[in-house]
C-alpha positions, 0 to 999 in steps of 0.5 A, spaced: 641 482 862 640 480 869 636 475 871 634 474 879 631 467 879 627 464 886 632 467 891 632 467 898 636 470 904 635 470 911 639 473 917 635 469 922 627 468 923 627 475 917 628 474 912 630 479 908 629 475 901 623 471 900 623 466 893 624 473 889 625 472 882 626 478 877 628 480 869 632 486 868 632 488 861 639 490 857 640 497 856 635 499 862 634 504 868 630 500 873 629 502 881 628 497 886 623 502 890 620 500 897 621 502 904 627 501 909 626 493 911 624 491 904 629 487 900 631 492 895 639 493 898 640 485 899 637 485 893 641 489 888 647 487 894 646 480 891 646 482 884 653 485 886 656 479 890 657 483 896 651 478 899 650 470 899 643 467 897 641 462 902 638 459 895 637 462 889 641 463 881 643 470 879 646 470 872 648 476 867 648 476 861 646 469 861 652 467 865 651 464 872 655 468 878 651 466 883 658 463 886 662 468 883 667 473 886 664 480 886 671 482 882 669 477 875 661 479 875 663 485 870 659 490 875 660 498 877 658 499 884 656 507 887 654 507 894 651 513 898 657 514 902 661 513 896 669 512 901 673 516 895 680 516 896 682 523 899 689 523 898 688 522 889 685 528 885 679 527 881 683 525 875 687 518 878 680 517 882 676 516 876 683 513 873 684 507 879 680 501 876 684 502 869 690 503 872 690 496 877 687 493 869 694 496 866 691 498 861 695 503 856 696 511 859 693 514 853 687 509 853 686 512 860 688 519 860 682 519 854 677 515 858 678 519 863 678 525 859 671 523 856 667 521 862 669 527 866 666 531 861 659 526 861 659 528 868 660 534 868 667 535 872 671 537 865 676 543 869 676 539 876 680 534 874 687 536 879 682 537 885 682 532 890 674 529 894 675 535 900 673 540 894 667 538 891 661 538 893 656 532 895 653 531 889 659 533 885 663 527 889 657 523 887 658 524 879 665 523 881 663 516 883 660 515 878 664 517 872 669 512 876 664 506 876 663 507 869 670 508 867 672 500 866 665 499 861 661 495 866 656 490 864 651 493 870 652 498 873 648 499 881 646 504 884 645 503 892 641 510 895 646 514 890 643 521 892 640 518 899 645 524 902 643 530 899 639 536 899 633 535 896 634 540 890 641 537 889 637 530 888 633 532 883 638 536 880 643 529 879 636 525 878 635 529 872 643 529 870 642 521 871 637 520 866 640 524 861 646 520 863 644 512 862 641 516 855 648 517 853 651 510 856 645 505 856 649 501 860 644 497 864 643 500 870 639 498 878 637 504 882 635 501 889 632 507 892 625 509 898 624 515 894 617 515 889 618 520 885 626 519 884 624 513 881 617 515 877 622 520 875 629 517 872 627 509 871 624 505 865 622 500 870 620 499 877 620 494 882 616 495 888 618 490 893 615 490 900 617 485 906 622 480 902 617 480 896 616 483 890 609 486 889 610 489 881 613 490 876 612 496 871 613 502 867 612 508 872 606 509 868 603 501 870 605 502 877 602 509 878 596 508 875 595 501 875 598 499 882 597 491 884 594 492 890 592 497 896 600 496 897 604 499 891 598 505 890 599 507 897 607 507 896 607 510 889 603 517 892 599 520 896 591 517 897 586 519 900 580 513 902 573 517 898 566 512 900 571 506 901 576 507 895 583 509 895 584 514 890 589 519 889 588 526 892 589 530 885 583 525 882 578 528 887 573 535 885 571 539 889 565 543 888 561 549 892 554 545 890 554 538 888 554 540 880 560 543 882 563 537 883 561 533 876 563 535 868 557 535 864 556 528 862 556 525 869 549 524 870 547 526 878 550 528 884 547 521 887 549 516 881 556 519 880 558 517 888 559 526 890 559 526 897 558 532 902 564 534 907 566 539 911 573 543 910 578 541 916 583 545 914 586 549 907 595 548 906 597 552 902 603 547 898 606 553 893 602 550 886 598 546 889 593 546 895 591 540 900 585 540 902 584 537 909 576 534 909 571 530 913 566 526 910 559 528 913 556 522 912 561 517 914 566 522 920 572 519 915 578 524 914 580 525 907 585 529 902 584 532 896 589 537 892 586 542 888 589 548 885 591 555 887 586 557 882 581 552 884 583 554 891 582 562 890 576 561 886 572 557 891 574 560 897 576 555 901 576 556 909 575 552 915 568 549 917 565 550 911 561 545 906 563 542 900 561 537 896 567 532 893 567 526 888 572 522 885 574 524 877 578 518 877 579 510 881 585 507 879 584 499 877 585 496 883 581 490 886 577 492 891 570 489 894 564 493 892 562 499 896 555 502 897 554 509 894 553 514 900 548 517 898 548 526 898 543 529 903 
């Protein structure tokens, strides 16, 4: 539906876009993750037409608007402050697009009627923006965005002022959301969990570039580099690896830290450490340590229950070992030793 094809954008000696090409799927949620200064926004803006590519072919639907107006690229537009017009209800808010298209009255009364029952906002079509909440002026915003049956539909930091648990109840109606509409949709977003959660695809841009392109799975478990795994979650550097922290066993003695099949303590990389500190995250416990061997800090996430069984406490010894090392190019280690 979307291709981006070696596009380029520089505000100076930055440059915000470099030579970044990308294919968005028909009918798909992707979310351009990175943090701020990556290139994700003036990307998705590019897409949109809000901003001009120093060089570089943006086409929809196989039609080049590269040098088209933002108006005729057939797209739908939600920001995070989303500038509703405060004098007009829910109702003739969602209604506008289609009114300045001149379209039938009952052709709009319908639509209107029908999207704010998708959004969830059947019963508050005679209230006006002041009287909902934020995350009812988003889905507003939505509903409005969608209610001129846009090719694509972007997305730029939607939920970024919200609370977080009305982030990930909107991320939730979201997904179920684009399974009803499949319209093809681009979530600009600095927040991992938001897009491993709703999106089909990401891509994880950094300073201009994008690094990968995958399913959440493929980036989450198979990251391109030190980069994208570090981006996608927390990690802890274990005997010179970086592995996730709820990947790593930690164990009273060092066959505590092995499954049965695992050979020795030795071959299997368990390393001796001592506890720094116990946090207590409501499910799950993070377990500050330090490698004895090497002086090095590290974390591992274990249960409440593992916590509780092993009763973990500060300066005591444990052993830990990596149950799992992500496929990432990295130069071989030495095994450190457990003495």
């Amino acid at each position: 539906m979307i291709t981006v094809t070696n596009a380029n954008k520089r505000y100076g000696t930055f440059a915000a876009l470099d030579d970044v090409s990308l294919d968005i799927p028909s009918g798909e949620l992707t979310a351009l993750l990175g943090p701020s200064g990556s290139g994700k926004s003036t990307l998705l803006r590019s897409i949109a037409g809000l901003e001009t590519l120093d060089s570089g072919i943006v086409t929809i639907a196989e039609r080049d608007v590269t040098n088209v107006s933002p108006q005729k690229r057939d797209i739908g537009f939600v920001f995070q402050h989303y500038a509703a017009f405060k004098h007009m209800t829910v109702r003739d808010n969602v209604a506008f697009g289609l009114k300045i298209r001149k379209r039938p009255k009952p052709e709009i009364k319908k639509k209107v009627d029908d999207l704010l029952e998708i959004v969830g906002l059947d019963g508050f079509q005679h209230r006006y923006p002041a009287q909902l909440s934020g995350g009812q002026r988003q889905r507003m915003a939505l509903a409005r965005a969608l209610a001129v049956d846009p090719q694509v539909l972007l997305l730029d930091e939607p939920f970024g002022a919200l609370d977080a648990k009305v982030r990930a109840d909107l991320r939730t109606w979201l997904r179920r959301l684009h399974e009803e509409v499949h319209v093809t949709t681009v979530l600009v977003t600095h927040d991992q969990e938001e897009a491993l959660d709703v999106a089909d695809r990401i891509a994880v841009m950094n300073k201009g570039r994008i690094e990968q392109v995958g399913t959440p799975e493929d980036v989450y478990d198979r990251p391109a580099n030190d980069f994208v795994m570090s981006f996608l979650g927390a990690v802890a550097k274990l005997n010179g690896h970086l592995v996730r922290p709820h990947d790593i066993r930690v164990g009273r003695d060092p066959s505590m830290a092995l499954a049965a099949h695992e050979g020795t303590a030795q071959s299997a990389g368990v390393t001796r450490a001592t506890v720094e500190r116990v946090v207590h995250l409501g499910f799950e416990v993070r377990v500050e340590l330090r490698n004895a061997a090497t002086g090095d800090l590290f974390t591992a996430q274990v249960t409440r229950g593992d916590a509780e069984a092993l009763h973990l406490a500060e300066g005591e010894t444990v052993y830990a070992r990596a149950t799992r090392i992500p496929e990432l190019p990295l130069a071989p280690v030495a095994v450190v030793p457990v003495s």
